[in-house]
N, C-alpha and C positions, 0 to 999 in steps of 0.2 A: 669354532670356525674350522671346516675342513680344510684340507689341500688336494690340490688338483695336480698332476702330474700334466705336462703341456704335450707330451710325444718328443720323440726323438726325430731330430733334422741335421742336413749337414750341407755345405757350403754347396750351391750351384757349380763352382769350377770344381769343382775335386773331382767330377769324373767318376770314374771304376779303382781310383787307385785307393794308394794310402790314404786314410783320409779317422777323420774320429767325426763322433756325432754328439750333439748338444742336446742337452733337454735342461726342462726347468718344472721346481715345484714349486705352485704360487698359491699363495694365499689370496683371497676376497679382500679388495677388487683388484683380482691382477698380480699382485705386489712377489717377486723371485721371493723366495724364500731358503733353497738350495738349488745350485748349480750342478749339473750330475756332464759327464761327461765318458765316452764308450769306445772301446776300436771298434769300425764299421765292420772289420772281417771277423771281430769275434766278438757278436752281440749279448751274448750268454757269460762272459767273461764278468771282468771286475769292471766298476766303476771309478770316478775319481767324483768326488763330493765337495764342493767348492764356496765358500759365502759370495754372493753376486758381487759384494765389493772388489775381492778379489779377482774373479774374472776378469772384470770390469778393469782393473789396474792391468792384467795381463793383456786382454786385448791391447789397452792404450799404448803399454809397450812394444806392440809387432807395427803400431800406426806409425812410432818416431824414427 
């Protein structure tokens, strides 16, 4: 089973500023596999590498 890398996106409000950008690597059909994570002003830089559960808890905590 390959993986597909989705592209990298970032939040509609964020503008020109600070901002980081999301990608994802999913497996057939669909399914994240890693979360990868980028600063938008230095896209050549390092990454941060995430299991989707985790994101997933992160996000949940900027929601509470």
């Amino acid at each position: 089973m390959s993986a597909i890398f989705t592209g990298w996106r970032k939040a509609s409000a964020s503008g020109e500023g600070n901002c980081v950008e999301v990608g994802a690597i999913v497996d057939a059909p669909r399914r994240a596999r890693d979360v990868l994570i980028r600063d938008s002003k230095n896209p050549s830089g390092g990454k941060l590498c995430v299991a989707p559960a985790a994101w997933g808890r992160f996000l949940g905590s900027l929601r509470t």
